[in-house]
C-alpha positions as CSV (number, residue, x, y, z in Angstrom):
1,X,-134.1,10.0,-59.4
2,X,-136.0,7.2,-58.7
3,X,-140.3,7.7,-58.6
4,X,-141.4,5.9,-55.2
5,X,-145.3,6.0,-54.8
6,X,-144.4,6.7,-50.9
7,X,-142.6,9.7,-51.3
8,X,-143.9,13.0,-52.7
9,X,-142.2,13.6,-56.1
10,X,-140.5,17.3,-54.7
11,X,-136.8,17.2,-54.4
12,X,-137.0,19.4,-51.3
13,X,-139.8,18.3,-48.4
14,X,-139.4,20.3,-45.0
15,X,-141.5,18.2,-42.4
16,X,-142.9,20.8,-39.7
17,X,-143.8,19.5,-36.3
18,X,-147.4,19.9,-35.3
19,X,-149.0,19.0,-31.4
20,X,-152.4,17.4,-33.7
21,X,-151.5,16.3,-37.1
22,X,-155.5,15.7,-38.6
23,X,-156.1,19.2,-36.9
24,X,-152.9,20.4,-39.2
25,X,-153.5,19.0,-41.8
26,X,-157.2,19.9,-41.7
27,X,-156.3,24.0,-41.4
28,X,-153.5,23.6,-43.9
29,X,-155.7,21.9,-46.5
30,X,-158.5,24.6,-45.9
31,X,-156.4,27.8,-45.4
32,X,-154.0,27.1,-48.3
33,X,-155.5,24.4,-50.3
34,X,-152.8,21.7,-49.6
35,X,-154.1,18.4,-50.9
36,X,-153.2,15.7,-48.4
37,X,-151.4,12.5,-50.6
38,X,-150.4,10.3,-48.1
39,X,-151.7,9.6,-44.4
40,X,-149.7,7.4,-42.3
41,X,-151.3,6.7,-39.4
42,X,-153.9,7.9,-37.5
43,X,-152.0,11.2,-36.0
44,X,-148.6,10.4,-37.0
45,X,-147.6,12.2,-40.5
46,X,-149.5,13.1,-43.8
47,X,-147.7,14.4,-46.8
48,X,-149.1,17.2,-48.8
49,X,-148.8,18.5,-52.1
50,X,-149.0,22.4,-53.1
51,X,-148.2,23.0,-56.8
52,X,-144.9,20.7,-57.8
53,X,-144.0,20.9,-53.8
54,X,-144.3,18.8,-50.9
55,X,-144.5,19.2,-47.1
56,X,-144.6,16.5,-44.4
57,X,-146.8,17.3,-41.5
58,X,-145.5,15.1,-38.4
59,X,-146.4,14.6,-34.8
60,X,-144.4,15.3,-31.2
61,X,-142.6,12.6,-30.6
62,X,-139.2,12.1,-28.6
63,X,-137.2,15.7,-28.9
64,X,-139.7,16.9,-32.2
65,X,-141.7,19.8,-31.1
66,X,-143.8,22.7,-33.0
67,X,-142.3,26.1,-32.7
68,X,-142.0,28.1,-29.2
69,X,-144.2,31.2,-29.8
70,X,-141.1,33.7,-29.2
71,X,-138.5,31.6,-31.5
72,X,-138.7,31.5,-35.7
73,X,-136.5,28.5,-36.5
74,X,-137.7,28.6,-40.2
75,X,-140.0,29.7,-42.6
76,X,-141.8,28.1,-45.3
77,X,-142.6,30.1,-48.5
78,X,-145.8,29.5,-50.9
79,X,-145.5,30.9,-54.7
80,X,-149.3,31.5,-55.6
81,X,-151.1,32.6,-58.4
82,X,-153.8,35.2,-56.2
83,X,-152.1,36.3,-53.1
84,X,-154.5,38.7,-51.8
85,X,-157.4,35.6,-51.7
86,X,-155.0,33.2,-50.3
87,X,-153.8,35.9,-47.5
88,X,-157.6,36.3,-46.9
89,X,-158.4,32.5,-46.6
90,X,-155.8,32.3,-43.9
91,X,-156.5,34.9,-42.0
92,X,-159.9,34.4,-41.8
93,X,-158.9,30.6,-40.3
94,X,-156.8,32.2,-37.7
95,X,-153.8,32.9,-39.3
96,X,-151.5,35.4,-37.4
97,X,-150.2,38.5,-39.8
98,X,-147.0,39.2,-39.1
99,X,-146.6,41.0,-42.5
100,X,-149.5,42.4,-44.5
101,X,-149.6,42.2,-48.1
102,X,-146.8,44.5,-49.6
103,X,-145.6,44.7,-53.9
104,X,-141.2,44.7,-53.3
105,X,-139.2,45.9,-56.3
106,X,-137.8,42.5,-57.2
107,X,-141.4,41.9,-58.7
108,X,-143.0,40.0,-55.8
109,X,-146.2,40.9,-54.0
110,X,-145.2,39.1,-50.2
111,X,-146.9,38.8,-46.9
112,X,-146.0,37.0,-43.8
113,X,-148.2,35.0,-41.5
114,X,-148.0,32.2,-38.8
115,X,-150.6,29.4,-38.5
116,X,-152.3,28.7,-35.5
117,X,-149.6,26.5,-34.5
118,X,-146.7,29.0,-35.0
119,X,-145.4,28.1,-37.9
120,X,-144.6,31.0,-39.8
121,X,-145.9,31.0,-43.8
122,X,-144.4,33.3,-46.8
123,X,-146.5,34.0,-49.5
124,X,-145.5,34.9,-52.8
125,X,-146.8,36.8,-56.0
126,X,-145.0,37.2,-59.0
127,X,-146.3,40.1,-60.3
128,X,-142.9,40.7,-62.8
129,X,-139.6,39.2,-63.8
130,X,-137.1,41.5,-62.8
131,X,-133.4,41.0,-63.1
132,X,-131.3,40.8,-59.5
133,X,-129.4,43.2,-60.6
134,X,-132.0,45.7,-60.9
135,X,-132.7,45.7,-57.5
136,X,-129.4,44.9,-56.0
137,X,-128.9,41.3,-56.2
138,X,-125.8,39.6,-58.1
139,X,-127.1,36.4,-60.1
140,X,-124.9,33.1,-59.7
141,X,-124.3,30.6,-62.7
């Protein structure tokens, strides 16, 4: 692939629809330390970086619109080093837990929370490698 300094490097980008981009961007930045790469506008869209991934923040425009709050159209999920500080951060900027902090036998500590805005936000620990098929998965080649 072809490096374009106007694109985040991730192969993958969801771009999630938020009513005040700066205000997004501002919490996202904050509750998950995002770094913002790219502004493009004044309110329009902002790329951000987390780790080797990328998310586009982007305004309402036309038929784009942020989540209703009684609809779940997607969720994005965060692979962290310290779950239980990141969870805290979040919540404490207004995050909405919709799962608490819980260690699943495929060797993931997870929790579930929506941002102000309704997007909703895994979070994910590795706390060991375990096989799929310890647990009941089937791996693929």
């Amino acid at each position: 692939m072809k490096p374009n300094r106007s694109m985040p490097d991730a192969t993958v980008i969801p771009t999630l629809i938020y009513p005040d981009v700066r205000k997004a961007v501002d919490w996202l930045t904050s509750s998950f330390g995002f770094a913002e790469r790219l502004q493009i506008g004044e309110g329009h869209r902002s790329q951000l970086k987390f780790g080797d991934g990328a998310v586009i923040v982007a305004d309402v425009r036309g038929d784009r619109r942020p989540p209703r709050p009684s609809d779940t159209s997607h969720m994005v999920v965060l692979r962290v080093d310290n779950l239980d500080a990141l969870y805290e951060r979040a919540v404490a900027n207004g995050a909405r837990v919709l799962q608490e902090p819980k260690d699943f036998e495929y060797g993931e500590r997870q929790c579930t929370i929506a941002d102000p805005y309704g997007h909703q936000w895994s979070l994910s620990q590795t706390l060991k490698d375990v096989a799929p098929e310890e647990w009941g998965g089937t791996s693929k080649a």
